[in-house]
VOGU-3710 file (C-alpha; in Angstrom, 3 decimals, decimal comma):
1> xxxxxxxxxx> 14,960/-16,806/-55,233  11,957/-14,289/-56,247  12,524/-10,629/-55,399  8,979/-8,937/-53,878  9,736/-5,612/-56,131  8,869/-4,729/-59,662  11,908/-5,874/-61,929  12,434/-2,130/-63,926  14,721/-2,111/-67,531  15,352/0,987/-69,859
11> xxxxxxxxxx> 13,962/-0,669/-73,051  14,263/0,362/-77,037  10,927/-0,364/-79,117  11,324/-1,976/-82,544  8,498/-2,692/-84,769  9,856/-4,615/-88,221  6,838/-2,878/-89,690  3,979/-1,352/-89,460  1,876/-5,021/-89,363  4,479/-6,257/-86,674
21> xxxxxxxxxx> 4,303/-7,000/-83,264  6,195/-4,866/-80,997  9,798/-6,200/-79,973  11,049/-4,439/-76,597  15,227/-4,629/-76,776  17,065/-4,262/-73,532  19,412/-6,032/-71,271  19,007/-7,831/-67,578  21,422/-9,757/-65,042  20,990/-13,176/-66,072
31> xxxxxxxxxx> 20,273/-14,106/-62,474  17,222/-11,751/-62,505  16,585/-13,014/-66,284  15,917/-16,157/-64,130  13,971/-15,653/-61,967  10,963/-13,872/-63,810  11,347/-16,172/-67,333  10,131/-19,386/-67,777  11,455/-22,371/-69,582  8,846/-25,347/-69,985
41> xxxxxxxxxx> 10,741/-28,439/-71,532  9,533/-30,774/-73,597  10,631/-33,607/-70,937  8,913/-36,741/-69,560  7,879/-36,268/-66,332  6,830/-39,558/-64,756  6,841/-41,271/-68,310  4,457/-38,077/-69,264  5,190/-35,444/-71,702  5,277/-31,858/-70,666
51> xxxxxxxxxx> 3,591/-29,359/-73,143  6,651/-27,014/-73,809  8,843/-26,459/-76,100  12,216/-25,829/-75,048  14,067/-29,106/-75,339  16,107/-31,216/-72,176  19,385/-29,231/-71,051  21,949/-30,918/-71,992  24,634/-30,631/-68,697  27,861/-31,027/-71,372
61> xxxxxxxxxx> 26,681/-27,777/-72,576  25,634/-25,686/-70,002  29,255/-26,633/-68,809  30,507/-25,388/-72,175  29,020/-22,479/-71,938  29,327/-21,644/-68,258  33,698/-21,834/-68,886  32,448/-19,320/-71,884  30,705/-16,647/-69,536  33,508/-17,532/-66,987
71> xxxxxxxxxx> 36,085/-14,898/-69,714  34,652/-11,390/-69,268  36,331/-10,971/-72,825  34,365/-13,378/-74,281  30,198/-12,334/-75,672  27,390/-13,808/-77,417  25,742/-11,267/-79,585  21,799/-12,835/-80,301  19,706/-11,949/-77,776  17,822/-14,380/-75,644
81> xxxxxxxxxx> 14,530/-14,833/-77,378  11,398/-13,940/-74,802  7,569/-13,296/-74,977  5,008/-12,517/-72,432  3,398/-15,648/-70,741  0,881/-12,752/-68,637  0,272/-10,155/-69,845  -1,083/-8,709/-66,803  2,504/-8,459/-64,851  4,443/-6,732/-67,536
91> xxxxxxxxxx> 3,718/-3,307/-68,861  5,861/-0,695/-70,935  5,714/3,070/-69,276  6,520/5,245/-72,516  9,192/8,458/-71,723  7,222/11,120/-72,723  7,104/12,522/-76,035  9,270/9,339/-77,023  7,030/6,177/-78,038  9,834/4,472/-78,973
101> xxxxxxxxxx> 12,022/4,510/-75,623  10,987/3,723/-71,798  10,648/1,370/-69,375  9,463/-2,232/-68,974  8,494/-3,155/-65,386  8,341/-6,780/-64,600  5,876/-7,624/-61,851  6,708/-10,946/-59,617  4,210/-13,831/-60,001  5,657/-16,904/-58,757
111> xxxxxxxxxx> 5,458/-16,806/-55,051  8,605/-18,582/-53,150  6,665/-20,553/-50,726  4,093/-21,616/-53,211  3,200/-25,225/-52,293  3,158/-28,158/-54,879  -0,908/-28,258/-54,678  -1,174/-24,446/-55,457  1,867/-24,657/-58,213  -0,715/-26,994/-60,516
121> xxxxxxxxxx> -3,835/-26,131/-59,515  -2,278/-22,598/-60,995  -0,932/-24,341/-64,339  -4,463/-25,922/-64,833  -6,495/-22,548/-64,311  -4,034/-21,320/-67,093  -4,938/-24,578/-69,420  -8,348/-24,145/-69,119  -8,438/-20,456/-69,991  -6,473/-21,537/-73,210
131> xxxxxxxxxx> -8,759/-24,390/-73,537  -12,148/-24,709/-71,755  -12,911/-27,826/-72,756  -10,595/-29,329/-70,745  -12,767/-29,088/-68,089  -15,148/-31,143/-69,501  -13,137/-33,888/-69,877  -13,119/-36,989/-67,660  -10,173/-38,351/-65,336  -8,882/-41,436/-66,600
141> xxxxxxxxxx> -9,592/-43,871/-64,380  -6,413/-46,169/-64,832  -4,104/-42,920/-64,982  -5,408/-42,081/-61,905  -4,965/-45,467/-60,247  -1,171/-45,803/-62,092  -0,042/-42,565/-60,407  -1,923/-43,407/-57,163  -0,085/-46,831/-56,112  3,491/-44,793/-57,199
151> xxxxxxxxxx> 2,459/-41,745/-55,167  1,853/-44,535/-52,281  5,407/-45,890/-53,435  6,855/-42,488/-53,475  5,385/-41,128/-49,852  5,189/-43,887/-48,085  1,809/-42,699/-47,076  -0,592/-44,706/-45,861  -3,637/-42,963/-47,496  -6,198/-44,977/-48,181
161> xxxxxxxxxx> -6,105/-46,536/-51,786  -9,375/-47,850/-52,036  -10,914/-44,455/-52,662  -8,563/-44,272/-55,833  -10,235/-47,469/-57,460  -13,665/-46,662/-56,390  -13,461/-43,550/-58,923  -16,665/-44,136/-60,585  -18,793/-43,533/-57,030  -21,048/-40,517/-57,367
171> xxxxxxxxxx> -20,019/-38,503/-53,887  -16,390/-38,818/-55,252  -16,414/-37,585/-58,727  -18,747/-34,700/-57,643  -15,733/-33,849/-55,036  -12,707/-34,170/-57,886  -13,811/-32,959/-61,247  -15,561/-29,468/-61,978  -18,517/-31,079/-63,632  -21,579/-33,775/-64,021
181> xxxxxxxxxx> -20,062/-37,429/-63,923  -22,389/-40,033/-66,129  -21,117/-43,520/-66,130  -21,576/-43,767/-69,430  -18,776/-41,832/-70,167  -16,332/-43,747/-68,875  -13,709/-43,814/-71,683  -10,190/-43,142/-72,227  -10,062/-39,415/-72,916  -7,604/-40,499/-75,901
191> xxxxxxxxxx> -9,448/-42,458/-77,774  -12,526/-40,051/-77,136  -10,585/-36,650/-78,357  -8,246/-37,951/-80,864  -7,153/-34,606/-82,355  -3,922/-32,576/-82,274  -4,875/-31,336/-78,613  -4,443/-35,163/-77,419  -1,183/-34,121/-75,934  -2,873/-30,649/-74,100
201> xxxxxxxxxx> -5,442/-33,278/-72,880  -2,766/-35,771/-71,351  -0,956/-33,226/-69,617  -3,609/-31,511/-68,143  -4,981/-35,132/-67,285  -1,789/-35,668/-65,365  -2,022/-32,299/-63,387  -5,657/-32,912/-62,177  -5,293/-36,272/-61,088  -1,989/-35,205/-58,978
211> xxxxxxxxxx> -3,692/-32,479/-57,508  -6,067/-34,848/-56,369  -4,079/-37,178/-54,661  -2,557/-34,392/-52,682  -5,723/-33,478/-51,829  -6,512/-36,866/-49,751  -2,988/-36,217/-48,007  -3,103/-34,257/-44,587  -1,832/-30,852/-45,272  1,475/-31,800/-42,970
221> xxxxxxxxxx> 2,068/-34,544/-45,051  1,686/-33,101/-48,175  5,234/-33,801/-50,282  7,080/-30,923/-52,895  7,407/-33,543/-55,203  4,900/-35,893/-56,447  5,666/-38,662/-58,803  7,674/-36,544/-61,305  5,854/-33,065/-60,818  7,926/-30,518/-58,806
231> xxxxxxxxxx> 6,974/-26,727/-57,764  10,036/-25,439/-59,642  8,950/-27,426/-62,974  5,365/-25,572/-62,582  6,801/-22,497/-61,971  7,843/-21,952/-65,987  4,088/-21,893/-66,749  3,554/-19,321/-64,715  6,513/-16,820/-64,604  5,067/-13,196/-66,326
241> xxxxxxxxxx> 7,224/-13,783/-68,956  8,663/-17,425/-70,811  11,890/-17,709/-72,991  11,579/-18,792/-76,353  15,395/-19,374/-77,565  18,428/-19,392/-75,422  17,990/-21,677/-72,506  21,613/-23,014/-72,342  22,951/-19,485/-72,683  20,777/-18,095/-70,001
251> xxxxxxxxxx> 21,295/-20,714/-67,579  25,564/-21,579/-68,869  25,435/-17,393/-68,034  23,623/-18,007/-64,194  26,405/-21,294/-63,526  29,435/-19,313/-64,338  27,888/-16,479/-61,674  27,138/-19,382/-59,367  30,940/-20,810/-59,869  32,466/-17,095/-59,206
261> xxxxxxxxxx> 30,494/-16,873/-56,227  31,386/-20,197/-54,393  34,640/-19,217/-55,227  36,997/-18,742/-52,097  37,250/-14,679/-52,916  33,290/-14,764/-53,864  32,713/-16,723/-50,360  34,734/-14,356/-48,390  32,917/-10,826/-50,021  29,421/-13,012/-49,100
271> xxxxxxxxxx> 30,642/-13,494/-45,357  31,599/-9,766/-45,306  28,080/-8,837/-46,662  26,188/-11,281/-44,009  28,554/-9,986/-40,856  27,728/-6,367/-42,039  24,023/-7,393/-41,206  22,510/-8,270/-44,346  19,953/-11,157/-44,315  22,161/-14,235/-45,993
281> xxxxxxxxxx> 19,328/-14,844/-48,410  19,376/-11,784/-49,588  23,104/-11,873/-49,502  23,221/-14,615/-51,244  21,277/-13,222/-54,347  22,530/-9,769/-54,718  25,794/-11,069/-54,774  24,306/-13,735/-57,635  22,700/-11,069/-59,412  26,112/-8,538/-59,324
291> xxxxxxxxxx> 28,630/-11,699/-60,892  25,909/-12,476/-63,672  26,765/-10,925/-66,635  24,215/-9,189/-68,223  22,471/-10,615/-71,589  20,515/-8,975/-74,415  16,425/-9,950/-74,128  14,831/-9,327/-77,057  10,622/-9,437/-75,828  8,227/-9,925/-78,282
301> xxxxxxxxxx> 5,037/-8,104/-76,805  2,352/-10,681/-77,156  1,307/-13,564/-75,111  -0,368/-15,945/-77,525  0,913/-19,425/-77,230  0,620/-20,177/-80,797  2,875/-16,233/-81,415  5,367/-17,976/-79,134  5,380/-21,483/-80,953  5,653/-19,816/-84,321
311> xxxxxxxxxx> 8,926/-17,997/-82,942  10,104/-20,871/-82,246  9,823/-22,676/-85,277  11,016/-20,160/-87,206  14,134/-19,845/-84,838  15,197/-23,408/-84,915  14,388/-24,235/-88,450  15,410/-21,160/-90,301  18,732/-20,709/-88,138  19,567/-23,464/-86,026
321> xxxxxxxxxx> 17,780/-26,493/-87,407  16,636/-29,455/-84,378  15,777/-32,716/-85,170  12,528/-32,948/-86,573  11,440/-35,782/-84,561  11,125/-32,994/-81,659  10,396/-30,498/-83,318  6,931/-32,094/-85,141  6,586/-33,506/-81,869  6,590/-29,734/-80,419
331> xxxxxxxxxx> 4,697/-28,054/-82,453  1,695/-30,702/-83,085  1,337/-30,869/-79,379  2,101/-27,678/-77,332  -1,078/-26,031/-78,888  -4,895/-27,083/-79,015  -6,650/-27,448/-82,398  -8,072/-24,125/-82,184  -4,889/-22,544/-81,406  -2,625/-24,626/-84,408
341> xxxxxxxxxx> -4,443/-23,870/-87,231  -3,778/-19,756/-87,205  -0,287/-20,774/-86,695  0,038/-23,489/-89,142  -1,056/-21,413/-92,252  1,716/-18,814/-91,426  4,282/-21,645/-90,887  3,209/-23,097/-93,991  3,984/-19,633/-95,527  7,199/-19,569/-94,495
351> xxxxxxxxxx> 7,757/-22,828/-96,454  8,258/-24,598/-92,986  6,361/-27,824/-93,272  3,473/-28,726/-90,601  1,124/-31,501/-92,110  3,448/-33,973/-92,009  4,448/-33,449/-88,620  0,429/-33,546/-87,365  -0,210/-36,568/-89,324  2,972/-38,353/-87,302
361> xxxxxxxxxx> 2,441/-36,594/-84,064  -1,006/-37,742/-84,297  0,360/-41,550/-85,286  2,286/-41,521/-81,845  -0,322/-40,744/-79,570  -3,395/-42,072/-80,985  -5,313/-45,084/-79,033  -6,151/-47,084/-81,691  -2,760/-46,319/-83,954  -0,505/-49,294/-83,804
371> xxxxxxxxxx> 2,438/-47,022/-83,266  1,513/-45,215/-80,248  4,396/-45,267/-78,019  6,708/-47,194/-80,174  8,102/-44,602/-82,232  11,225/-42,279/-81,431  10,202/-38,725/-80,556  13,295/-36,382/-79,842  13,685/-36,258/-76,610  15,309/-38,083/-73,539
381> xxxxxxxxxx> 14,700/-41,411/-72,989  13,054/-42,421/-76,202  13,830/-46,319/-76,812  16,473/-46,480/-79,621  14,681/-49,756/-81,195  11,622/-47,651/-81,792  11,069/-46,491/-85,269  12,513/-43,235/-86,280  9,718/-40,776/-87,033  11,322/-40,114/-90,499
391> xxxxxxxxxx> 10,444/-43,324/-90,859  7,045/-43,682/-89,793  6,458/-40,100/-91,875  7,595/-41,697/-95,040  4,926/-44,019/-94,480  2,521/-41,471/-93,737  3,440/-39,972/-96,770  2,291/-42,713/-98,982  -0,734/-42,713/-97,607  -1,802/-38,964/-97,284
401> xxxxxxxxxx> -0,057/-37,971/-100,220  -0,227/-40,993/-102,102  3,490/-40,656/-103,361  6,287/-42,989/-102,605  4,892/-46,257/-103,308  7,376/-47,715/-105,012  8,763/-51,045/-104,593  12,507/-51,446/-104,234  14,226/-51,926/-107,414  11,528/-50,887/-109,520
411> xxxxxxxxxx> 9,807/-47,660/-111,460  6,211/-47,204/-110,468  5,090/-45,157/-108,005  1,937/-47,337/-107,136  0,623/-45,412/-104,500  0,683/-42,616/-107,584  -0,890/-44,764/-109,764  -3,385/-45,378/-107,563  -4,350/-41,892/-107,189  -4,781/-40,800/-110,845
421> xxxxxxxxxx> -6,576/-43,823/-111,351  -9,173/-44,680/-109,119  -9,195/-41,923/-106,043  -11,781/-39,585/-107,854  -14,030/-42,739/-107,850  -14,047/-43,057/-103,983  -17,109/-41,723/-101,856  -14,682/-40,687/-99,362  -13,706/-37,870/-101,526  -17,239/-37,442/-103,008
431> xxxxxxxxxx> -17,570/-33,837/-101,727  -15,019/-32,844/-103,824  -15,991/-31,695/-107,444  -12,269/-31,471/-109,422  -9,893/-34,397/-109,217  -7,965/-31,617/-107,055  -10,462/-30,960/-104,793  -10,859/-34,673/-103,966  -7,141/-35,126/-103,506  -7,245/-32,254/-101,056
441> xxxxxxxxxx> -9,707/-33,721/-98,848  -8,090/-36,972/-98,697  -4,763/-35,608/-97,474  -5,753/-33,465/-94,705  -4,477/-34,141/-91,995  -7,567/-35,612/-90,216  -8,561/-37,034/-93,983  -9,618/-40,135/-95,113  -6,111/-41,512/-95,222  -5,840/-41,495/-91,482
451> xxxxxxxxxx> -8,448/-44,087/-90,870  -7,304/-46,301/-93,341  -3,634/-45,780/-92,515  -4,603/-47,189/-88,903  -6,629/-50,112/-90,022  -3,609/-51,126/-92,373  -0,827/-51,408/-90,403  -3,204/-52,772/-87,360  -3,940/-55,887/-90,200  -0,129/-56,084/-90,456
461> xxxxxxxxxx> 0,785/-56,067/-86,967  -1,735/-58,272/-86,008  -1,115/-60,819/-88,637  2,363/-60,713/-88,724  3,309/-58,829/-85,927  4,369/-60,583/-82,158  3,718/-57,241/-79,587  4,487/-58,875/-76,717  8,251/-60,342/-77,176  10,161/-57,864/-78,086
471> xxxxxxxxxx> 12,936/-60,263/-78,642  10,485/-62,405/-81,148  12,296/-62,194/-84,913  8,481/-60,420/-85,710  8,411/-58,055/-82,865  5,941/-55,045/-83,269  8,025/-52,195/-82,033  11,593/-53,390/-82,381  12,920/-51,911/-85,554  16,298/-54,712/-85,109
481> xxxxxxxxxx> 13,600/-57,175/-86,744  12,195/-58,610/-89,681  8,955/-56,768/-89,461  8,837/-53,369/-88,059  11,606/-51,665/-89,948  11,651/-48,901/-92,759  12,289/-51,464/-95,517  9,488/-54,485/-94,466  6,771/-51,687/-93,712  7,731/-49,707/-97,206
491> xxxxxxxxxx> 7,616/-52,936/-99,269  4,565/-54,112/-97,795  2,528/-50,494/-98,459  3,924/-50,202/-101,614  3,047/-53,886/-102,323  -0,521/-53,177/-100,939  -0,977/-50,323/-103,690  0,590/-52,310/-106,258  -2,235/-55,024/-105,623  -5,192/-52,160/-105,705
501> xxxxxxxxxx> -3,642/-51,307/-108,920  -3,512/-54,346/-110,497  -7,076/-55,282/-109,023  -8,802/-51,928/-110,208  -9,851/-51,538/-106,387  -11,498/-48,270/-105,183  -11,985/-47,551/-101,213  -14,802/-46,582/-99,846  -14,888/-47,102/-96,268  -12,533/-48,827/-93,391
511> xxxxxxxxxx> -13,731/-52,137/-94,524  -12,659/-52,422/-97,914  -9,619/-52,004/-96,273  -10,112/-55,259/-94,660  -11,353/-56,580/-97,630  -9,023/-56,132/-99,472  -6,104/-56,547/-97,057  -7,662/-60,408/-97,316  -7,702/-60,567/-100,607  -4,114/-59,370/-101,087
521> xxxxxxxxxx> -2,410/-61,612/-98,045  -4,591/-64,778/-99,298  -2,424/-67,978/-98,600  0,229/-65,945/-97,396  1,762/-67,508/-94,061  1,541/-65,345/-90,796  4,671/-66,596/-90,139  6,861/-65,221/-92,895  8,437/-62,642/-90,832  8,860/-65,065/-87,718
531> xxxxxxxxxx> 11,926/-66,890/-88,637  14,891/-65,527/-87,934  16,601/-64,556/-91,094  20,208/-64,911/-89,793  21,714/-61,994/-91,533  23,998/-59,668/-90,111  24,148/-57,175/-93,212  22,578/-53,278/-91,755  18,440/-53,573/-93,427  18,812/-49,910/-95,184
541> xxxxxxxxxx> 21,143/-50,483/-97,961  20,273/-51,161/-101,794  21,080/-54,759/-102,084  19,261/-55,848/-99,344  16,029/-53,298/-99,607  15,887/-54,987/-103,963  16,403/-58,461/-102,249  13,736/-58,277/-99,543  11,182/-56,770/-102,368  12,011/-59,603/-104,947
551> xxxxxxxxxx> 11,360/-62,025/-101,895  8,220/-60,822/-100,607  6,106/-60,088/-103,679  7,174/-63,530/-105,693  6,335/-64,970/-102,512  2,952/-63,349/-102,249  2,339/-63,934/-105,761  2,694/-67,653/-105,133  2,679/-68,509/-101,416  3,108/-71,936/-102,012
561> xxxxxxxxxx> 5,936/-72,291/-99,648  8,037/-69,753/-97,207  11,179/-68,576/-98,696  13,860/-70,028/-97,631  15,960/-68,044/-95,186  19,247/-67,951/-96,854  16,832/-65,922/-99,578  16,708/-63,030/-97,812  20,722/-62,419/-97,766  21,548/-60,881/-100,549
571> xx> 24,704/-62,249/-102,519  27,572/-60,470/-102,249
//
């Protein structure tokens, strides 16, 4: 529950240096901590990602943490990691004649009888002033209709579903989006902005068509929840201030004050409050906010989402390292273009690594990429048979950085090869002058590489590839198989750069790509990875990675005949 009063702290100023932000130290109950900082998770919601950055609880650990807290002996000495989310509701009031010391008030912002409707049409004001062209993007048509039919499910509303699939009618699209609707724009917003705000786009896509729906629902009827998207999950983007680091010890902190008071002596000193006339709601809190312990805040004095993703990278990769699945996955997505690149040159000062992570993020999410939505990303519910994205980054990596093409169980470095032998000669690079110029432009991460990348493994999957049986020995998107695994994809890029090698080929467009994709694959069955191989060895060790290679390219050399399957087994 939201207090109506300013939220007051005596507060310590530290600036690192002279260049630095300002960091305001001081400590706060961690019920109140609460209620006026924000957490947004990277979750789904409704099979959608969220745009922040904090990762899924996990309730093992809150638990952990909570019989921690629950031992007044026991502390935790970093602070909780914060930063302002707006600026407007927090201000420092200086003592005077002492910069350095006074007081940080903490203004409310998040009423307690906001309504689902007002909770996101609240986040999307605060999208758009990040990024205004969001508003000039159109709804997705089949989003729209997707959500519709499981809002329908959800309610059990009768509201009239016809009006959903009649989205492209004049009179409605002037009463739903903020702009001019031309027909002739009717295309999936991500294959129309495929840049590193794709994710920004999807989200906010997600909150406009829900605030839609609940729009065509009488205002009685009108549910808290709506397919996924609750008022307390909205609330983090728009709290005055959001927490960077320290989630599970801010809210292990708030469950062991929670425990204490349902206890039978906290219980009792709760009835004694509410007999002695004080509202139970307000009962209920104080007595919260008294049995939280209180927790250091350390607030860095800046609101600019790319400040507070930079914080966090630095946090979790320089001290406590996360997967970097989520964390590419984080920070490719949580910002818009314009916002990343500031950001990214600082991160790549720090020797924290960025590129790569774009070039995958990007990989994921992309309409036309083959791995869209087949490729683990960090957090809950990814599909375990998906590709790791260590995976699919080593095989970005060959292609953006043209390293790593080496076939298993031999020497060259083909994609290498390639490179220092025939990349200079490619128009794609032509506005480069020195041979390090042109490499630089074709490994950016919206380079040349990327386009060809896509068409590549799009040839693959559709000539080898069966997307639509999972359970098919040449499933596209079940790394168990023959096909989409780190060993068959490596051996058939590397392969592919042997073959441009040995063929003196330079690209110049997409459709050498094809070209030569024909050339190389000529007489070569689609069905060599359809069989089932019958081999119950695991794929990523030495003797089968050498045997696979030695298998595929004699094969490919002379495609006379498939392999036998016994061949692919290697000999113990």
């Amino acid at each position: 529950m939201s207090q109506s009063e300013p939220y007051r702290y005596p507060v310590y100023v530290l600036r690192e240096a002279l260049g630095s932000k300002p960091l305001l130290l001081f400590a706060a109950s961690a019920a109140e901590i609460d209620e006026w900082a924000g957490v947004p998770q990277r979750r789904r919601l409704s099979g959608e990602e969220t745009v922040g950055w904090q990762r899924e609880e996990s309730p093992t650990r809150l638990r952990e943490l909570a019989k921690f807290f629950s031992d007044e002996r026991n502390v935790v000495q970093n602070p909780l990691l914060c930063a302002l989310q707006d600026k407007d509701a927090v201000s420092f009031e200086p003592i005077d004649g002492m910069e350095n010391f006074g007081e940080l008030v903490i203004h409310p912002t998040v009423r307690t009888d906001l309504s689902l409707l007002e909770a996101l049409e609240l986040v999307c004001s605060r999208l758009e002033a990040r990024v205004p062209s969001l508003q000039s993007q159109p709804i997705d048509s089949d989003r729209r209709r997707v959500v519709r039919e499981r809002a329908i499910a959800q309610t059990g509303l009768d509201f009239d579903l016809a009006a959903g699939a009649a989205l492209g009618t004049a009179m409605e699209m002037e009463d739903m989006l903020p702009f001019p609707y031309d027909e002739s724009d009717t295309e999936d917003v991500a294959s129309a902005v495929l840049t590193e705000e794709t994710q920004l786009i999807d989200f906010y896509q997600e909150l406009r068509i829900r605030i839609d729906i609940l729009k065509e629902i009488p205002l009685e009827d009108r549910p808290s929840e709506l397919v996924g998207f609750t008022v307390d999950a909205m609330s983090s983007y728009l709290r005055p201030i959001v927490l960077v680091d320290g989630q599970h010890r801010l809210h292990g902190a708030v469950l062991a004050a929670q425990e204490t008071m349902n206890s039978p002596q906290g219980r009792q000193a709760l009835i004694e409050a509410i007999d002695q006339g004080t509202d139970p709601d307000v009962a209920e809190r104080e007595a919260l906010v008294s049995y939280a312990r209180k927790l250091p805040v350390s607030l860095l004095f800046d609101a600019n989402p790319a400040e507070h993703v930079f914080q966090f990278v630095v946090v979790n990769q320089k001290a406590t390292p996360m997967g970097k699945a989520l964390l590419g996955t984080i920070v490719s997505t949580s910002l818009s273009k314009d916002e990343l690149e500031p950001v990214a040159t600082r991160l790549r000062r720090a020797s924290i690594p960025l590129d790569d992570s774009q070039a995958v993020s990007y990989m994921t999410r992309a309409q036309d990429s083959p791995f869209k939505g087949l490729v683990q990303t960090g957090m809950g519910g990814d599909d375990r048979h998906h590709l790791q994205w260590s995976v699919l980054k080593s095989l970005t990596s060959i292609f953006r950085g043209l390293t790593g093409g080496r076939i298993f169980g031999e020497g060259n470095d083909y994609a290498q090869l390639w490179q220092e032998r025939h990349l200079a000669s490619s128009r794609l690079v032509d506005q480069g002058e020195t041979p390090e110029e042109k490499y630089d432009i074709w490994r950016a991460p919206d380079g040349p590489w990327r386009d060809l990348f896509v068409r590549f493994f799009t040839l693959i999957r559709d000539r080898f590839g069966d997307p639509s049986d999972p359970e098919a020995s040449n499933a596209w998107g079940n790394s168990n198989k023959n096909l989409y695994n780190k060993i068959s994809l490596t051996i058939l890029t590397a392969d592919y750069f042997q073959y441009l090698c040995e063929s003196k080929e330079v690209l110049h467009s997409v459709d050498d790509v094809d070209r030569t994709v024909a050339d190389w694959l000529e007489g070569v069955s689609d069905q060599y990875f359809a069989r089932d191989w019958r081999m119950d060895l695991k794929k990523d060790q030495r003797r089968v990675r050498e045997t696979w290679a030695k298998v595929w390219v004699q094969y490919r050399k002379n495609p006379a005949r498939l392999p036998r399957v016994e061949n692919f087994t290697p000999p113990r």
